[in-house]
KEKOLNU-334623 format. One line per 4 residues: number of its first residue (from 1); their letters; for each residue x negated, y negated, z of C-alpha. Coordinates in nm, 2 decimals, always signed. Layout:
<atoms>
NUM> A> X,Y,Z ~ ...
</atoms>
This chain:
<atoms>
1> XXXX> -1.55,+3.73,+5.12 ~ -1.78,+4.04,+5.11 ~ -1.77,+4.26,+4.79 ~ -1.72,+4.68,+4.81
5> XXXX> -2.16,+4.68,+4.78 ~ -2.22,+4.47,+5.08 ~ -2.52,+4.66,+5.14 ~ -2.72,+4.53,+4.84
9> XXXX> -2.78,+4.20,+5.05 ~ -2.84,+4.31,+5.39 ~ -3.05,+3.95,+5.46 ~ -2.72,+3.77,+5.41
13> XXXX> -2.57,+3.97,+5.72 ~ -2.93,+3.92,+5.99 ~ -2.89,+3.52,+5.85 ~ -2.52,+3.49,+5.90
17> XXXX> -2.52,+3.30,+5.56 ~ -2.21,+3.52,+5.41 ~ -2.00,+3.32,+5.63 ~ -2.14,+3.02,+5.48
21> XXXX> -2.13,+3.08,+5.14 ~ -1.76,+3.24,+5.19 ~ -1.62,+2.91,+5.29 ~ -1.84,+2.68,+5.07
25> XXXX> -1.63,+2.43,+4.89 ~ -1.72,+2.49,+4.56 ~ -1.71,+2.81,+4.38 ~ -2.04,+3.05,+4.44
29> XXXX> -2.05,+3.46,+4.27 ~ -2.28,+3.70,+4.18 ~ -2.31,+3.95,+3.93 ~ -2.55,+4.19,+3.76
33> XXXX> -2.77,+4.06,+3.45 ~ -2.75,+4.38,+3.31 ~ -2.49,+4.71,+3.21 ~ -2.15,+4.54,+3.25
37> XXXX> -2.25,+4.24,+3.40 ~ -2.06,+4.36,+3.72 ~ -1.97,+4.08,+3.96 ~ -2.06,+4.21,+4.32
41> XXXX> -1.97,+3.88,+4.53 ~ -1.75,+3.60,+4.43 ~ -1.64,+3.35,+4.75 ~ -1.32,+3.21,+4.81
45> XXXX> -1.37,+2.88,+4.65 ~ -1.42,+3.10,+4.32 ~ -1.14,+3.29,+4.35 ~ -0.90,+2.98,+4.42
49> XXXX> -1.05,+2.82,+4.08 ~ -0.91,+3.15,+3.91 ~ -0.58,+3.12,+4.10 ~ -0.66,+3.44,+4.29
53> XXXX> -0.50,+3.50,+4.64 ~ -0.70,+3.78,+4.71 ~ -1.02,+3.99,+4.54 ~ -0.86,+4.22,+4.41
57> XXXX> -0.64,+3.98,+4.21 ~ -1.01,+3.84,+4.08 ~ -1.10,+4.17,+3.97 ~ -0.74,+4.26,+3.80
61> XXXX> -0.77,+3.92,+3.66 ~ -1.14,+3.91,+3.49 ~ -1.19,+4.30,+3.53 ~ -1.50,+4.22,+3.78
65> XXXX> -1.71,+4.12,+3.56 ~ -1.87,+3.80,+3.40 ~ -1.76,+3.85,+3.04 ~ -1.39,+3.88,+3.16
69> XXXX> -1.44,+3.52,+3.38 ~ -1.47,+3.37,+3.05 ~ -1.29,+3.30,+2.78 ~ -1.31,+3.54,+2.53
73> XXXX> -1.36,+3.27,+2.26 ~ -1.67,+3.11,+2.45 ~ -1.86,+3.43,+2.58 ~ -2.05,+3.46,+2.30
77> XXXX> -2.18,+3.08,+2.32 ~ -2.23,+3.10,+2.68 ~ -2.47,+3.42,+2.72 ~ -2.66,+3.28,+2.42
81> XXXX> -2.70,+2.99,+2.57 ~ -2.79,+3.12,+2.92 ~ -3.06,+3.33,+2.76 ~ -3.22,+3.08,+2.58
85> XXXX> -3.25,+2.84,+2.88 ~ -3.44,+3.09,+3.07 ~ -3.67,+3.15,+2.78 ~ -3.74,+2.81,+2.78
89> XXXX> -3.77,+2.80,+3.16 ~ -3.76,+3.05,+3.42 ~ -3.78,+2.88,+3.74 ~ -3.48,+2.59,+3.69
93> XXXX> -3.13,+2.68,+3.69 ~ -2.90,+2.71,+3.33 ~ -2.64,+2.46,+3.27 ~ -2.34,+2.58,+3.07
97> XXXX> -1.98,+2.43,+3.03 ~ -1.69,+2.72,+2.95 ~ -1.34,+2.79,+2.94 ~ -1.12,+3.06,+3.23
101> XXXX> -0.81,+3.12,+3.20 ~ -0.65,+3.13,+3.55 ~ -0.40,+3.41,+3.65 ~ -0.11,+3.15,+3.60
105> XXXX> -0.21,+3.17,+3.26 ~ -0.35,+2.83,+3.22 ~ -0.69,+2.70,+3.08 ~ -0.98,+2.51,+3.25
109> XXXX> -1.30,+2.40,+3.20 ~ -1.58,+2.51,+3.43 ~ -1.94,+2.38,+3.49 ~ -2.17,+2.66,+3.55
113> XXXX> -2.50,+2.64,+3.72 ~ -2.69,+2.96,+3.73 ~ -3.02,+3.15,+3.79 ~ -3.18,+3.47,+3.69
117> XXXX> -3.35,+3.67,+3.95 ~ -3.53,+3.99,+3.99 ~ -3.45,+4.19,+4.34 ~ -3.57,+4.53,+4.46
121> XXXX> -3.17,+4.59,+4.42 ~ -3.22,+4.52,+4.00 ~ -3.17,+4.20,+3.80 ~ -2.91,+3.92,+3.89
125> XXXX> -2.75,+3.58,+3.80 ~ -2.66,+3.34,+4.16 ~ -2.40,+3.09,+3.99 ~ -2.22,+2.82,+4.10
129> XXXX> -1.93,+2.67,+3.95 ~ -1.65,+2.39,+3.99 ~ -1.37,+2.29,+3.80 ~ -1.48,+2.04,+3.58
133> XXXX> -1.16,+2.02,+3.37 ~ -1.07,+1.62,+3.45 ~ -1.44,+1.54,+3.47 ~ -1.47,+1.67,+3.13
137> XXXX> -1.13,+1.52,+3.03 ~ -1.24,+1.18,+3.11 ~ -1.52,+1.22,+2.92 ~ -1.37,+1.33,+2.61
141> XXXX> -1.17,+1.03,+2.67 ~ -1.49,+0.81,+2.72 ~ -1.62,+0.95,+2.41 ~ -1.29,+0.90,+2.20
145> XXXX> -1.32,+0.55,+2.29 ~ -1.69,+0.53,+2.18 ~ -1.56,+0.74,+1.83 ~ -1.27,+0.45,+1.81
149> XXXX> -1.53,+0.18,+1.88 ~ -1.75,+0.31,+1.64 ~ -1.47,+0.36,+1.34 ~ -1.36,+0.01,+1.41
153> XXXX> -1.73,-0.10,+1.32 ~ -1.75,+0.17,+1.03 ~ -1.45,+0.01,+0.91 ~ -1.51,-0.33,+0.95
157> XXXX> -1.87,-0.27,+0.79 ~ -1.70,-0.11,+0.51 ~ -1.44,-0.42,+0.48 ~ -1.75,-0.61,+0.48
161> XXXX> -1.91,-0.41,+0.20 ~ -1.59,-0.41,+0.00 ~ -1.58,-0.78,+0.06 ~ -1.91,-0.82,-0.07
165> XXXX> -1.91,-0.59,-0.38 ~ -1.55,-0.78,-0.46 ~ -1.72,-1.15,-0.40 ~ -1.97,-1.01,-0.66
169> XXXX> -1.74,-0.90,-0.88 ~ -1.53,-1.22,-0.85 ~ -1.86,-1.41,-0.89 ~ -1.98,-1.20,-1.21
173> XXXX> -1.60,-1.26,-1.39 ~ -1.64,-1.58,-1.27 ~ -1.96,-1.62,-1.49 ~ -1.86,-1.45,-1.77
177> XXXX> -1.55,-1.66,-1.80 ~ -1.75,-1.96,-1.72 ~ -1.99,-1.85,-2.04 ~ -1.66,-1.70,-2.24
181> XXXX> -1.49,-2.06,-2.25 ~ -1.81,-2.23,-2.27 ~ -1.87,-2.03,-2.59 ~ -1.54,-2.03,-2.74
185> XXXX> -1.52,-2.39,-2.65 ~ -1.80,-2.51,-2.83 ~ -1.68,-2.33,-3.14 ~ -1.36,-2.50,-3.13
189> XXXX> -1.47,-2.83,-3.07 ~ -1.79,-2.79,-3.31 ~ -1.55,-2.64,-3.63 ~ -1.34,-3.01,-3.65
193> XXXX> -1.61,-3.16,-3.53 ~ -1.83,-3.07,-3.81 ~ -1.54,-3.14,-4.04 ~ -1.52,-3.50,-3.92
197> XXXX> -1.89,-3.57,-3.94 ~ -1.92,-3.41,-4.28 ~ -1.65,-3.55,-4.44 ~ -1.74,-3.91,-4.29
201> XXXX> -2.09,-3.88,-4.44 ~ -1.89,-3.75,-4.77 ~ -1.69,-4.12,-4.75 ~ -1.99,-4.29,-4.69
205> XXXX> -2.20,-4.12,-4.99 ~ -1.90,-4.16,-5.22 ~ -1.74,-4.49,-5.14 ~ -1.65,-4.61,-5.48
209> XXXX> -1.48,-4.31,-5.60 ~ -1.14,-4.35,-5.48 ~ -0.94,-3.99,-5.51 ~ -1.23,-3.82,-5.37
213> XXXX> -1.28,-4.07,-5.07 ~ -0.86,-4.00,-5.00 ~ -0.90,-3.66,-5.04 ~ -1.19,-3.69,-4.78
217> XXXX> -0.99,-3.90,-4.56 ~ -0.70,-3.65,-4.51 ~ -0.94,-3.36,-4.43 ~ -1.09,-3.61,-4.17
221> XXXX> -0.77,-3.67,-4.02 ~ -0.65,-3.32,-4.01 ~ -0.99,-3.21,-3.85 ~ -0.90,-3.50,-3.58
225> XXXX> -0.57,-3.41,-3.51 ~ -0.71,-3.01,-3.44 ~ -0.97,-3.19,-3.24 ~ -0.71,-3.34,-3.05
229> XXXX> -0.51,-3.05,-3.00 ~ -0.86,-2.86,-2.85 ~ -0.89,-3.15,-2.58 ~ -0.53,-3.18,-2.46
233> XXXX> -0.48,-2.82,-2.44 ~ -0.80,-2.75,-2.25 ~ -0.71,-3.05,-2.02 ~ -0.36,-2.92,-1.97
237> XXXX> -0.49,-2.60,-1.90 ~ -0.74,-2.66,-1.65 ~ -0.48,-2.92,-1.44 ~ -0.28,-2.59,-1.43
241> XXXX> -0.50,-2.35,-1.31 ~ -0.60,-2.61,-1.05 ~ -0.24,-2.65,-0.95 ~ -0.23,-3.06,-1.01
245> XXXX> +0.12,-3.01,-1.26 ~ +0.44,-3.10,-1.14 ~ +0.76,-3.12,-1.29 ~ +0.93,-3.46,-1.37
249> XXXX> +1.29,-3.40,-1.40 ~ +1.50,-3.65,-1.56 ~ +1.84,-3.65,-1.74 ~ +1.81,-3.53,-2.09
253> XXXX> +2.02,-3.39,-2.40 ~ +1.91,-3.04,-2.51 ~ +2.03,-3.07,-2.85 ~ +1.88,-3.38,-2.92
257> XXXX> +1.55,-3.25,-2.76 ~ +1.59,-2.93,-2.98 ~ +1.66,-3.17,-3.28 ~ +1.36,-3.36,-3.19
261> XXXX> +1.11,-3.11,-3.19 ~ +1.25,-3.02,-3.55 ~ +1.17,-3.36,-3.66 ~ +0.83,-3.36,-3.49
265> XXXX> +0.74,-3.05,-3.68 ~ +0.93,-3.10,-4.02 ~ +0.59,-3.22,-4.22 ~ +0.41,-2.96,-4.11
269> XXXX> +0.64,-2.71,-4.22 ~ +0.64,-2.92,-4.53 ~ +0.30,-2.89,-4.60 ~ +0.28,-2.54,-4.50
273> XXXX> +0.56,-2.47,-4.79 ~ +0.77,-2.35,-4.51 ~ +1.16,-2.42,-4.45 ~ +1.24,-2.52,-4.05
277> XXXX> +1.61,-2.47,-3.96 ~ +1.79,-2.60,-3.66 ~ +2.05,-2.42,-3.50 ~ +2.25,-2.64,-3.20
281> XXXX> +2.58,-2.47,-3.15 ~ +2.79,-2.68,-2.92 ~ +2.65,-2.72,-2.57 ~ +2.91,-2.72,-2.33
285> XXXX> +2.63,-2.88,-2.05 ~ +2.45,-3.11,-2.30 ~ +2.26,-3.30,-2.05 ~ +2.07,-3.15,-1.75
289> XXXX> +1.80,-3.22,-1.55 ~ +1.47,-3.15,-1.71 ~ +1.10,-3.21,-1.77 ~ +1.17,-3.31,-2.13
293> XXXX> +0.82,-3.39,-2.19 ~ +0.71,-3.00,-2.10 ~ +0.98,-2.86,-2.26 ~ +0.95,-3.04,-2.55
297> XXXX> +0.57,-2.87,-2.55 ~ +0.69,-2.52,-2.53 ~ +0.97,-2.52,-2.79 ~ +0.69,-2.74,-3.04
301> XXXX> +0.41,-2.48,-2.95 ~ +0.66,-2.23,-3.04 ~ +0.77,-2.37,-3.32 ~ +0.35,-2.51,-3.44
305> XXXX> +0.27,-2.06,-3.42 ~ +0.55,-2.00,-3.61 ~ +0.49,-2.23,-3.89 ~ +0.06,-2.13,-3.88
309> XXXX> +0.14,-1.78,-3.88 ~ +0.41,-1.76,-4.20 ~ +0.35,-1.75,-4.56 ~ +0.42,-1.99,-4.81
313> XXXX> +0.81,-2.00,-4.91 ~ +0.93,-1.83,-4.55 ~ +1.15,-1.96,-4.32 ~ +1.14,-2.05,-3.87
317> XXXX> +1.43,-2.10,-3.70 ~ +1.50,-2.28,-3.36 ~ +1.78,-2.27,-3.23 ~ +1.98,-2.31,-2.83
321> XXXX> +2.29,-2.19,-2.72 ~ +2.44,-2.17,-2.34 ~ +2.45,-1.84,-2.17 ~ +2.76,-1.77,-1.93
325> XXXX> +2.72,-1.66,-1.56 ~ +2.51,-1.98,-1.44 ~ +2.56,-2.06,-1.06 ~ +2.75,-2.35,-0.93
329> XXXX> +2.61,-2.72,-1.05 ~ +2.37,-2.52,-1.31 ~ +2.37,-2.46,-1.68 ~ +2.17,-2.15,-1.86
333> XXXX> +2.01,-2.19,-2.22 ~ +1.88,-1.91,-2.48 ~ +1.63,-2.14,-2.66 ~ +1.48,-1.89,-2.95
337> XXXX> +1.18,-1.93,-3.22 ~ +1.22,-1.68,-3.55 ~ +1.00,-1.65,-3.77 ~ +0.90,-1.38,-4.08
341> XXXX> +0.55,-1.41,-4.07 ~ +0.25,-1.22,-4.01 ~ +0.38,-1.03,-3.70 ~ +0.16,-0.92,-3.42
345> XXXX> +0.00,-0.58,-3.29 ~ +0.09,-0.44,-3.00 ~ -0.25,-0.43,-2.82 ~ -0.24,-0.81,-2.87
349> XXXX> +0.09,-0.83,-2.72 ~ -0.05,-0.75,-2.41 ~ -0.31,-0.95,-2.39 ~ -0.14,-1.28,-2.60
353> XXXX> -0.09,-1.51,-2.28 ~ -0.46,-1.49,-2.16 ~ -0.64,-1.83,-2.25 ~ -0.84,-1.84,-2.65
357> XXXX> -0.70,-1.49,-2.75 ~ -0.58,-1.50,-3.08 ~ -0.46,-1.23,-3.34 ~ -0.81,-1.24,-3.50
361> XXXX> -1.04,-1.50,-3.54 ~ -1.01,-1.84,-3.73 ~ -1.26,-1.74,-4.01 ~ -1.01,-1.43,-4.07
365> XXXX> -0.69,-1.54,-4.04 ~ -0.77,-1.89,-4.15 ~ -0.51,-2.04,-3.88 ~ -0.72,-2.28,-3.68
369> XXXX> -0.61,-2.28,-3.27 ~ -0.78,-2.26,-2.95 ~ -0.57,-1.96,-2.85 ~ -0.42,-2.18,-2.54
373> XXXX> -0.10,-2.26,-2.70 ~ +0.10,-1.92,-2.53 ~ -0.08,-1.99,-2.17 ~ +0.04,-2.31,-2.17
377> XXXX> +0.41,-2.23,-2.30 ~ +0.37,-1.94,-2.02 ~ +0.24,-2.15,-1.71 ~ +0.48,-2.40,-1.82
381> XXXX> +0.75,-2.14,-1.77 ~ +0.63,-2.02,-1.45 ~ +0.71,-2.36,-1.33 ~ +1.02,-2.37,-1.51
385> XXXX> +1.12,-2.05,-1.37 ~ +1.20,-1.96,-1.73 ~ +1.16,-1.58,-1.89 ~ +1.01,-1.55,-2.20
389> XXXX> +1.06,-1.23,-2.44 ~ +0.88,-1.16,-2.74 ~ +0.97,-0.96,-3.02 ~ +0.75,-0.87,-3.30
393> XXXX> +0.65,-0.64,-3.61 ~ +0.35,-0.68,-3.81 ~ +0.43,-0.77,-4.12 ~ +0.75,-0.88,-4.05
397> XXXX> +0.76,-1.14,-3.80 ~ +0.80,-1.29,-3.44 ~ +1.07,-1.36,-3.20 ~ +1.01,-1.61,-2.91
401> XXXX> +1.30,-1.58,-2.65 ~ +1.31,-1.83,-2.38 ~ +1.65,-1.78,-2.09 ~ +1.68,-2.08,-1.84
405> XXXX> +1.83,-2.26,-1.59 ~ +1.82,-2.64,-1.58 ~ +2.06,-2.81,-1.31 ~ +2.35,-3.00,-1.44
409> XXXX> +2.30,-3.40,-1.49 ~ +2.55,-3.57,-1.25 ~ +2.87,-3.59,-1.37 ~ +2.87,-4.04,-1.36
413> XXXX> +2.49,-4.01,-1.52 ~ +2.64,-3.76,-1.77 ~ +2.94,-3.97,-1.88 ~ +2.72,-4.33,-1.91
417> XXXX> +2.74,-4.50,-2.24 ~ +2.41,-4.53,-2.39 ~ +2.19,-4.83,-2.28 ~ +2.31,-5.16,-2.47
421> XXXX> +2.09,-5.36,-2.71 ~ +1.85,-5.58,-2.57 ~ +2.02,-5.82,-2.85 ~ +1.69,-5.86,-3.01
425> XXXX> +1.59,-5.82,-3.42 ~ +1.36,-5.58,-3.58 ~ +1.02,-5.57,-3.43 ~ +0.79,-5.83,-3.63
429> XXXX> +0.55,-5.96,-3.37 ~ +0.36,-5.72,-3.08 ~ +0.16,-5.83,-2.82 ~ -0.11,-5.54,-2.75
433> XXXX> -0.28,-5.52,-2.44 ~ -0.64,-5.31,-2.47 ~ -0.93,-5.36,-2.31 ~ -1.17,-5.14,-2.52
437> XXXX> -1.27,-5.34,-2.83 ~ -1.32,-5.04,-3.11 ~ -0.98,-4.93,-2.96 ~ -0.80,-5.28,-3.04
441> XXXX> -1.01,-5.30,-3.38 ~ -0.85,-4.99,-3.50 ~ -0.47,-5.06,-3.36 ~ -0.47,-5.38,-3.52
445> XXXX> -0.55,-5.27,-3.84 ~ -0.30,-4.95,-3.83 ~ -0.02,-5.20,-3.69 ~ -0.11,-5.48,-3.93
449> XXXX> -0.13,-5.23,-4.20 ~ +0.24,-5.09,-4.08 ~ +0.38,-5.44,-4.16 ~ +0.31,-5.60,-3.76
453> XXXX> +0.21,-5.93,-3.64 ~ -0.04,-5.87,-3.36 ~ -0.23,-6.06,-3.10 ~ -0.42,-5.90,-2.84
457> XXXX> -0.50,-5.96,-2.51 ~ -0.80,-5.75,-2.28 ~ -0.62,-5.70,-2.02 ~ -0.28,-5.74,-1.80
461> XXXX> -0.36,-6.07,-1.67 ~ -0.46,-6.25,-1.99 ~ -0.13,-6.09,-2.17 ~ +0.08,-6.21,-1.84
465> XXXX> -0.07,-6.58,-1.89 ~ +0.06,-6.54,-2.28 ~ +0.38,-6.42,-2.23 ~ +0.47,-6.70,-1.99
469> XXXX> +0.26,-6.97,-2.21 ~ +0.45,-6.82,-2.53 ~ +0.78,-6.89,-2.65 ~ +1.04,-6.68,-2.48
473> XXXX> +1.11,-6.49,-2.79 ~ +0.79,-6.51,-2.95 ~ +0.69,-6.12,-2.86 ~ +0.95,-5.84,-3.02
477> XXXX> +0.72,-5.59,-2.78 ~ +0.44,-5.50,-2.59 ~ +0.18,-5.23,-2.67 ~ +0.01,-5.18,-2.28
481> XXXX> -0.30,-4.99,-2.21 ~ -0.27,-4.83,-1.86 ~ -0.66,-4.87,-1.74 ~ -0.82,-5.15,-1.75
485> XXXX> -0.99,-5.44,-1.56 ~ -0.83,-5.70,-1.36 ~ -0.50,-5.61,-1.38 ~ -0.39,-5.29,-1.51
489> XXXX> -0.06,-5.18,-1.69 ~ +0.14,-5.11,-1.41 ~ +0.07,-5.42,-1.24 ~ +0.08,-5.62,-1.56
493> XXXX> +0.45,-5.43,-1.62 ~ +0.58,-5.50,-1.28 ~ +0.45,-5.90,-1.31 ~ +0.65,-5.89,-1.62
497> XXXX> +1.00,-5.79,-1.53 ~ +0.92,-5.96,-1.21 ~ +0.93,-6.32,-1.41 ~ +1.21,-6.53,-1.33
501> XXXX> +1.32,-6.58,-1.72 ~ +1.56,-6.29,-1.80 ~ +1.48,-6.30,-2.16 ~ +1.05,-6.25,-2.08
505> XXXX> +1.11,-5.99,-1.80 ~ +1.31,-5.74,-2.04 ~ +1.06,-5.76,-2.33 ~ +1.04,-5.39,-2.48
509> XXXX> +0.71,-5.28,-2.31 ~ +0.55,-4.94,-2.47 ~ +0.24,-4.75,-2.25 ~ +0.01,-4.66,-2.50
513> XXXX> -0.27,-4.46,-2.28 ~ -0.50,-4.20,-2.29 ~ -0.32,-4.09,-1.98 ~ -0.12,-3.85,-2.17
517> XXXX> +0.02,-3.58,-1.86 ~ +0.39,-3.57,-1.79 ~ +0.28,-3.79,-1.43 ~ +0.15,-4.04,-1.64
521> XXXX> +0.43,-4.06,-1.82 ~ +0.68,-4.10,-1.51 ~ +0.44,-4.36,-1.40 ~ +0.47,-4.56,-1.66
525> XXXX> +0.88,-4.58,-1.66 ~ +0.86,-4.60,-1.30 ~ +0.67,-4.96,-1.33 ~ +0.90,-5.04,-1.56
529> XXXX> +0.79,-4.97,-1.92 ~ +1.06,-4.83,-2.17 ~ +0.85,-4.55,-2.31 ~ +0.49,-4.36,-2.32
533> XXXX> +0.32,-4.33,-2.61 ~ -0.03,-4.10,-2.52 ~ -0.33,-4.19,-2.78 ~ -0.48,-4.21,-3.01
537> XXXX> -0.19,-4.44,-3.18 ~ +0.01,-4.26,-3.43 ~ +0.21,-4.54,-3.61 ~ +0.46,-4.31,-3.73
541> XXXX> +0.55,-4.21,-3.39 ~ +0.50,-4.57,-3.25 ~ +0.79,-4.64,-3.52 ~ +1.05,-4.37,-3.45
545> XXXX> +0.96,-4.46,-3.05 ~ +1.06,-4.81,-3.09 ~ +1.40,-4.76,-3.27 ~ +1.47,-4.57,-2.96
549> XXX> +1.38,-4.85,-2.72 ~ +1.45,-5.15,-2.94 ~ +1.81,-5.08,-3.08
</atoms>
């Protein structure tokens, strides 16, 4: 389609190429490089990409000139970049992308390939153009998928990089921790240790003097017994945090637990000068099912900071009652610990359950612990499924509330008369089974010195062979190691009650074992032994263990 200036191009007419470039497919014009930039040709395949039936819709549409084809927005862009390209290079043709807006009022993207050239008629620009608006869709798509691709890596390399800094992290707590209970573990084993050594050399340098040698030999002891507590709480510990704990639930009387743990702690609230009351209202479910053993732990850790922590001439109360609302089959219990002692802060409060804090330090307080006693009590509870609340005021004292549910014994277990007498006398003449020598040395003479006739036997086999050679009566009880050679005390136990004389295979058999967990303990009764004693042998408990078993 000819413009109104044919006459500018008379070589198009002599060549016939109007015709061709009126009906090329894509879209050819030409306007003026300088003034207005007037278009003088456009074809029809240009004025179709505007939406333009005729020329002089073209020229209503873009005003005849270049700057209206283009979107006002991207003229500026475009005729900047169209000039630079020729700077850089006169003889190839400029490339620029751009938005129209087409007489239906919609927008697309064009590709424009143009050229700058001089005529006698002036300066002009040749262009050609298509519609380039799903080309250049798809690649905006191509390159939204490259964009996705590459935040995906970004991310994942930033995962990575999180990953890594949080490995680090885990790895430097890690080692601090690792050095943290290294250090506070050596402290708390070194400060009894120390006593024991120094107070053994003390015995030895002083042997003939009697009231200082006693006086020496009950620091020794206590220094043991702390000792003690350092290893079984750090073992009990570590078994938790490695997840090897299970509960072993078996029927048991609250109040006479409760009770229990009262007499377990009564001489040390003695010799702490402090007063330990025991409140048991009536328990409408008595006896539940329960991991006696661990909660027997908690209430006496409760009770063992209570009594530390409270001045000479104070008072700690434990005490249970039953709550109301339990479900169907269940029982809930309120078990609480009182005391009026030294109190604690609350910036310790928040941090008490974490393993070896204390209130302050040993050499301050003088209350010896390895600051394990409350993570215990707590992990303990998390098994439980118990809640724990603590109340406290410095100065003034601590609350320890424990609320949980236990399920209810059965009702036949619950209404069984107690177990029957074995019809046997008071216990004159134990059999202990030990394979470690120093070990049977020592509970020989604590048992002999207690009032016992012992013999001894190294391991399960040798004390099967005597209780069959012996006199069916001649044992009152058995003391049995668990580990030891040939034949240990479970095997030994079940050879036992496995002999065909009735009055030999219910012989009162005790586990004394330095397998002290609650497994170990359902071990043992699962064999067949009446009771677990853990070691090192306390007499005293041995004793009050035995009236249980025996009578």
């Amino acid at each position: 389609m000819a413009t109104s200036a044919p006459s500018i191009f008379p070589a198009l007419a002599q060549l016939d190429i109007g015709d061709v470039l009126a009906h090329m497919p894509g879209g050819f014009f030409v306007y003026r490089a300088d003034g207005d930039e007037a278009v003088v040709y456009a074809n029809e395949a240009c004025l179709r990409i505007f939406g333009c039936a005729d020329q002089e819709q073209f020229v209503t549409l873009t005003g005849g000139t270049f700057p209206g084809m283009v979107h006002p927005e991207d003229i500026e862009a475009v005729e900047h970049s169209i000039s630079r390209q020729i700077q850089a290079d006169r003889y190839s043709m400029d490339y620029v992308e751009y938005r129209i807006i087409r007489r239906d009022g919609s927008i697309r993207w064009i590709e424009d390939y143009g050229h700058h050239v001089t005529l006698d008629a002036g300066e002009f620009f040749y262009v050609f153009i298509n519609d380039a608006t799903d080309k250049l869709r798809e690649r905006a798509d191509e390159l939204e998928a490259v964009n996705a691709q590459l935040r995906e890596a970004y991310a994942r390399e930033l995962e990575h990089r999180t990953m890594l800094r949080n490995a680090l992290s885990e790895a430097e707590a890690a080692n601090v921790a690792k050095n943290t209970f290294l250090s506070n573990m050596s402290h708390d084993i070194r400060t009894p240790l120390n006593a024991v050594v120094g107070y053994a050399s003390l015995i030895s340098a002083h042997g003939g003097e009697a009231e200082r040698v006693r006086a020496y030999s009950d620091k020794v002891l206590a220094a043991s017994e702390q000792l003690l507590d350092v290893v079984n709480e750090t073992l009990e510990i570590s078994r938790m945090e490695a997840g090897h704990v299970q509960l072993a639930e078996a029927e048991c009387s609250l109040s006479e637990l409760v009770m229990q743990v009262r007499m377990d702690m009564v001489d040390l609230a003695d010799r702490a000068d402090v007063t330990l009351v025991c409140d048991v209202e009536p328990l409408t479910h008595d006896r539940v099912l329960v991991d006696a053993v661990r909660l027997s732990h908690v209430l006496t850790q409760l009770v063992d900071n209570a009594i530390k922590y409270s001045p000479a001439g104070s008072i700690v109360r434990i005490s249970v009652a039953e709550n109301a609302g339990a479900p169907q089959g269940f029982a809930s219990f309120r078990f609480v610990v009182a005391d009026r002692g030294v109190g604690m802060e609350p910036a310790f409060m928040e941090r008490m359950f974490m393993p070896f804090e204390r209130e302050s330090n040993t050499t301050a307080s003088g209350v010896q612990g390895t600051g394990l006693g409350l993570t215990i009590v707590r992990n303990v509870l998390d098994l439980m499924e118990g809640e724990l609340a603590v109340e406290s005021v410095p100065g003034e004292g601590s609350t320890f509330t424990v609320d949980i549910t236990f399920r209810q014994a059965p009702a036949d277990v619950a209404a069984e008369a107690p177990c029957p007498s074995r019809g046997r006398g008071p216990v004159r003449h134990i059999l202990l089974v030990e394979d470690n020598e120093l070990n049977r040395e020592i509970a020989c003479c604590l048992l002999d010195d207690a009032g016992y006739e012992v013999d001894t036997a190294e391991n399960g086999e040798v004390a099967l062979g005597m209780i069959e050679a012996a006199d069916a009566r001649a044992y009152d009880l058995v003391l049995m190691d668990i580990q030891m050679p040939v034949m240990d005390g479970y095997a030994a136990t079940r050879a036992i009650r496995a002999l065909p004389d009735p009055v030999r295979a219910s012989l009162p058999i005790i586990a004394v074992s330095a397998n002290a967990f609650s497994e170990d303990r359902k071990r043992s009764l699962e064999s067949g032994m009446d009771a677990h004693l853990p070691k090192p042998l306390d007499v005293h408990r041995l004793q009050s263990l035995i009236e249980k078993v025996v009578h």
